[in-house]
C-alpha positions in Angstrom: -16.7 2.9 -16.1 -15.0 1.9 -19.7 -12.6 -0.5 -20.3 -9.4 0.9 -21.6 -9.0 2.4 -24.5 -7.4 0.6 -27.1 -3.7 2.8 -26.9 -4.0 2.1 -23.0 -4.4 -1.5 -24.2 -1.9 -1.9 -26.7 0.2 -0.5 -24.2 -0.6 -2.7 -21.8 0.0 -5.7 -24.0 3.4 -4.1 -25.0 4.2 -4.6 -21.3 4.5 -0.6 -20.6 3.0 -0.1 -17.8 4.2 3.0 -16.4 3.4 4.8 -19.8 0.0 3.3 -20.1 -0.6 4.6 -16.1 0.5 7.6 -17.1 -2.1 8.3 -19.7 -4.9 6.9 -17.3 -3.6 9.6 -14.4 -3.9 12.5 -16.9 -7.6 11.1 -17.4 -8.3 11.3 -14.0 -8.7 7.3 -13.8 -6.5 7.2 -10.9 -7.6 3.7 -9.5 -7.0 2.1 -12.7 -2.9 4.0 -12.9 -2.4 3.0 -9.2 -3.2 -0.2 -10.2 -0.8 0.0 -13.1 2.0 2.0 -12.0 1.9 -1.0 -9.1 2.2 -3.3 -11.9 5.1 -1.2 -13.7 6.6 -1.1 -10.0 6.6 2.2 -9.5 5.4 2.0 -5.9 6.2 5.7 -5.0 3.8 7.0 -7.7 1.2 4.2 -6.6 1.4 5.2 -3.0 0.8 8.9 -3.8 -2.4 7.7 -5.6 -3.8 5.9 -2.8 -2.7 8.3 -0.5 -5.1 10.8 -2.6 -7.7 8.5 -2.6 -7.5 8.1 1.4 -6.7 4.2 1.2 -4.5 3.7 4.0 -4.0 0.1 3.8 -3.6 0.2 0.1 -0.7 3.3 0.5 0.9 1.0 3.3 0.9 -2.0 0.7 2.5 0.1 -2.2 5.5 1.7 0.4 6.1 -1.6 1.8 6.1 -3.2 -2.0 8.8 -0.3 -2.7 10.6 -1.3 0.7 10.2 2.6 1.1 10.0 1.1 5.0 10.8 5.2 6.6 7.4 6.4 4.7 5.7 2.7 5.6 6.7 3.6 9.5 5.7 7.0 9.4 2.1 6.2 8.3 1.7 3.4 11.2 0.7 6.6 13.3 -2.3 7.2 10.9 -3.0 3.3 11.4 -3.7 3.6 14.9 -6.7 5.2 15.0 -8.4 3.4 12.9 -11.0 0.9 12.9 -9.9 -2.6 14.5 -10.3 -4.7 10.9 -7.9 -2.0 9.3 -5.4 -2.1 12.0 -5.2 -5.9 12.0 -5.0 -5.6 8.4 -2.0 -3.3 8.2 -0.3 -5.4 11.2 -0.4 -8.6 9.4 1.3 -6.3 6.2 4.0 -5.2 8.7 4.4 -8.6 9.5 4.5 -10.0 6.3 7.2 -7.2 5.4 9.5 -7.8 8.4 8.2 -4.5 10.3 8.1 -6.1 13.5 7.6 -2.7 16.1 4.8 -1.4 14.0 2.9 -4.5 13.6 3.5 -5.0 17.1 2.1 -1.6 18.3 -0.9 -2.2 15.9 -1.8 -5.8 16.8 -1.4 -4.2 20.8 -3.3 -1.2 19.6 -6.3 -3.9 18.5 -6.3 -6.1 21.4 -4.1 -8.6 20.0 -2.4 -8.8 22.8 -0.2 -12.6 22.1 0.3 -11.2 18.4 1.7 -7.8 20.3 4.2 -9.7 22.2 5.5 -11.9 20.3 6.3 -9.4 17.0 8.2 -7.3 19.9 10.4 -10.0 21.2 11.5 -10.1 17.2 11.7 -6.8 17.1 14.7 -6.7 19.5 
């Protein structure tokens, strides 16, 4: 994969982020306008990107960034499922973010039983 080009660049340097994501999203480099569009804090348009690409724990990252915590709640139910590292993962994000319940059901979820108990005593 190239580097940016030297408009994506300049644009970067300018400290535009959001336009220089932009042009890398109508190129198709969607990992690299997540990435920005992170950096520009537009969170939303990040989440939608990973959500495309199927990264769950990145998508969780960009909602909770965005305190977009309705979204972040609704996607712990697509959490649970998955794979023990992933769930812990997203727990400890929960956590980090002051989303007590659903760290709580994920930590349960993964056999983290202590973890569980004590994020739903905070939880109220």
């Amino acid at each position: 994969m190239a580097g940016p080009s030297s408009s994506v660049a300049e644009l970067i340097a300018e400290g535009r982020y959001l336009a220089a994501a932009a042009i890398e999203e109508a190129r198709g480099q969607k990992l690299e306008a997540e990435a920005l569009f992170a950096r520009g804090r537009d969170f939303a348009r990040a989440a939608r990107l990973a959500a495309e690409r199927q990264d769950l724990l990145a998508q969780l990252t960009h909602l909770l960034h965005g305190q977009e915590i309705a979204a972040a709640t609704a996607l712990a139910d697509r959490l649970a499922p998955a794979d023990p590292t992933l769930r812990t993962a997203a727990a400890a994000l929960y956590e980090e973010h002051h989303v007590y319940r659903e760290a709580a059901l994920l930590y349960e979820s993964s056999g983290e039983l202590a973890q569980a108990r004590r994020l739903y005593e905070r939880s109220g």
